[in-house]
Residue frames as qw, qx, qy, qz and C-alpha x, y, z in Angstrom:
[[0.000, 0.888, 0.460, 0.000, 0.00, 0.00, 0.00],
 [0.238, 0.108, -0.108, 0.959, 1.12, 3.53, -0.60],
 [0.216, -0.769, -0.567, 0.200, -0.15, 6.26, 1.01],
 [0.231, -0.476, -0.058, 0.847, -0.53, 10.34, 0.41],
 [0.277, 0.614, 0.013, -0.739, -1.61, 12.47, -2.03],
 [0.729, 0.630, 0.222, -0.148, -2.54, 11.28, -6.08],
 [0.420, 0.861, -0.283, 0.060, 0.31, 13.15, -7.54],
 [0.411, -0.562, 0.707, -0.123, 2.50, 11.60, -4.85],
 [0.787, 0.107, 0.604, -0.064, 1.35, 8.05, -5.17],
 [0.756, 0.590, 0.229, -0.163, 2.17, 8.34, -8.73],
 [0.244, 0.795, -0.550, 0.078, 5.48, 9.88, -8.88],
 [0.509, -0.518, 0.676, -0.129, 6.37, 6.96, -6.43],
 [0.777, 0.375, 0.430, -0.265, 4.90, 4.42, -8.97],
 [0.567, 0.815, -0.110, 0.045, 6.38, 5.99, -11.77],
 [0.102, 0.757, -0.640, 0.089, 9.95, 6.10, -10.33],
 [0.642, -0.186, 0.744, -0.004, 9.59, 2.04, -9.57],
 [0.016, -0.204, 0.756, 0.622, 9.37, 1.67, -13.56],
 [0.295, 0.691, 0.646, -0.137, 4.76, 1.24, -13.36],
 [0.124, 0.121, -0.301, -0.938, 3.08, 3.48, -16.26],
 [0.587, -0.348, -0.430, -0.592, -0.42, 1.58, -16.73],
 [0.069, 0.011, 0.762, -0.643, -2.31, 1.36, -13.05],
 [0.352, -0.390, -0.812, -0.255, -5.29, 0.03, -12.17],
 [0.012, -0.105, 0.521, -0.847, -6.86, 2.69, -10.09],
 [0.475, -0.463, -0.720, -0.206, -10.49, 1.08, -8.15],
 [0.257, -0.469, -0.603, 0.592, -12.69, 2.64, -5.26],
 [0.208, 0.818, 0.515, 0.150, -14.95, 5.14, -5.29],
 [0.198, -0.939, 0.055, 0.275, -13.22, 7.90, -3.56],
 [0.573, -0.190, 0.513, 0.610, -9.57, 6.62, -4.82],
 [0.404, 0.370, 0.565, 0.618, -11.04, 7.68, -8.43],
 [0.042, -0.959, -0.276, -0.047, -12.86, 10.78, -7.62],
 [0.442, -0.793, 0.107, 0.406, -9.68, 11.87, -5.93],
 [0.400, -0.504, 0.295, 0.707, -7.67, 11.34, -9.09],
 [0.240, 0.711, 0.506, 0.426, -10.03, 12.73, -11.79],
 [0.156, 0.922, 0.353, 0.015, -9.95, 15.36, -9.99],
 [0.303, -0.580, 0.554, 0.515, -6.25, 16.22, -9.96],
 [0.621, 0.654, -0.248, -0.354, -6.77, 15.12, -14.02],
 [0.073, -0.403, 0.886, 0.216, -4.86, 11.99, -13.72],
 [0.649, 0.058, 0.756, -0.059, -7.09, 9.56, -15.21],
 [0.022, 0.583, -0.429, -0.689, -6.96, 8.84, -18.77],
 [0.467, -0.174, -0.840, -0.215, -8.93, 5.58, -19.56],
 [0.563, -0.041, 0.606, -0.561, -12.12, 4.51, -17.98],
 [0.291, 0.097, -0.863, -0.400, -13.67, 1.20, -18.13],
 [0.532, 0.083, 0.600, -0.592, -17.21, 0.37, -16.79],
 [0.316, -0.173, -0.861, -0.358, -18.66, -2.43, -17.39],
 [0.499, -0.060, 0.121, -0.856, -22.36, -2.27, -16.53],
 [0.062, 0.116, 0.971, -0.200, -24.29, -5.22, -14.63],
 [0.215, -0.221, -0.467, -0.829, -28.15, -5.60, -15.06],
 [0.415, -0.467, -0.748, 0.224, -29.04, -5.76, -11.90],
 [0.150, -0.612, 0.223, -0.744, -30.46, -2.12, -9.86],
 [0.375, 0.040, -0.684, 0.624, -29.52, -2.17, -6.31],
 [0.337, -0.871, -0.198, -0.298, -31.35, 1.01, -5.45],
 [0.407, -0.819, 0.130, 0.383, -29.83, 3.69, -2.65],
 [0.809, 0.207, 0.077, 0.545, -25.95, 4.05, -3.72],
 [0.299, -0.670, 0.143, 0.665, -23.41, 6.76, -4.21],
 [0.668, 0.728, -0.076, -0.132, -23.07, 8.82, -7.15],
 [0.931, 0.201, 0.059, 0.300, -19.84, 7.04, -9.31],
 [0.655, 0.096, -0.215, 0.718, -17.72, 9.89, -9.28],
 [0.332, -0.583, -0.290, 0.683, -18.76, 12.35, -6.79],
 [0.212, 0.958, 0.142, -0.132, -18.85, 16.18, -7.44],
 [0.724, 0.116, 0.163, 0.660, -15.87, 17.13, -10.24],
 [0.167, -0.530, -0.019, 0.831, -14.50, 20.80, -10.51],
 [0.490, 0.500, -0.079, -0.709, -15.44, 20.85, -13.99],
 [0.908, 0.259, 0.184, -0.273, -16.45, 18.77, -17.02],
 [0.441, -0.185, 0.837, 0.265, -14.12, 15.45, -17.93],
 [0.787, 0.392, 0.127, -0.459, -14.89, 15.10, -21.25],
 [0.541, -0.180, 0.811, 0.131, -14.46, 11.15, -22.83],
 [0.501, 0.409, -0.560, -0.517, -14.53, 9.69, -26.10],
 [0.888, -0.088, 0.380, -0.244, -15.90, 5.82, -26.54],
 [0.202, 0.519, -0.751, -0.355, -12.99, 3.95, -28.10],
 [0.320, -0.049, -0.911, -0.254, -15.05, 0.07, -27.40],
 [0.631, -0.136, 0.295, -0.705, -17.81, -1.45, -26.30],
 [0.260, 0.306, -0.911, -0.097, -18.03, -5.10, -25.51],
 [0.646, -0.220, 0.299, -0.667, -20.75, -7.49, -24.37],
 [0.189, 0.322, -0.917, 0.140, -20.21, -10.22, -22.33],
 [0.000, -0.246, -0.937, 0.249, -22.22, -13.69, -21.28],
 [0.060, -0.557, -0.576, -0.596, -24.95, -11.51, -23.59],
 [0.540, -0.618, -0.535, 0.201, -25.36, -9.53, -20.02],
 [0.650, -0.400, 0.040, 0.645, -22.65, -7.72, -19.26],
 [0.441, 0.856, 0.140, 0.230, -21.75, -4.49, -21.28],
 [0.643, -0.526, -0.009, 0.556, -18.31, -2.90, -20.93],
 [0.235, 0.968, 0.082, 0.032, -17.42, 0.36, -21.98],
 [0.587, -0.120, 0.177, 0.781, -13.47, 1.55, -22.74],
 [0.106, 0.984, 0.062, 0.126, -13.43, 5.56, -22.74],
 [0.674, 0.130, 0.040, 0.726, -10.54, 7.28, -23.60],
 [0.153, -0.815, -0.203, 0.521, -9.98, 11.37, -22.19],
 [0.275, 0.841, 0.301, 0.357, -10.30, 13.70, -24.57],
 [0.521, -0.584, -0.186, 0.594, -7.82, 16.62, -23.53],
 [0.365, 0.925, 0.067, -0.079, -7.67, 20.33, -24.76]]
């Protein structure tokens, strides 16, 4: 486990020779969208509704705007999405 700040946690990452991370949790990903480190999202989308929940990524300073590079659909159920960031 590392611990501290997004930009931290990454430089440490980065200086152990990592470049593609798997970053998972709700807050964990809110925290680094908003610092602009994320750069790929995949969601893959179940057909089941829970009800109640949390919103997926929380309130964002401003708008993250993705591009849909696949869509895939698994055990005819399943639907995963691959979104690539879009950056000015």
């Amino acid at each position: 486990m590392i611990q501290g700040k997004p930009k931290e946690i990454l430089e440490t990452i980065h200086s152990k020779g990592f470049s593609r991370l798997y970053i998972d949790g709700g807050k964990t990903i809110q925290s680094f969208l908003k610092e602009g480190l994320i750069n790929e999202l995949i969601i893959t989308t179940i057909p089941i509704l829970l009800g109640g929940g949390f919103s997926l990524f929380g309130e964002l300073n401003s708008l993250i705007n993705f591009e849909l590079k696949s869509s895939k659909v698994y055990l005819g159920n399943y639907v995963q999405n691959h979104f690539i960031r879009l950056k000015k």
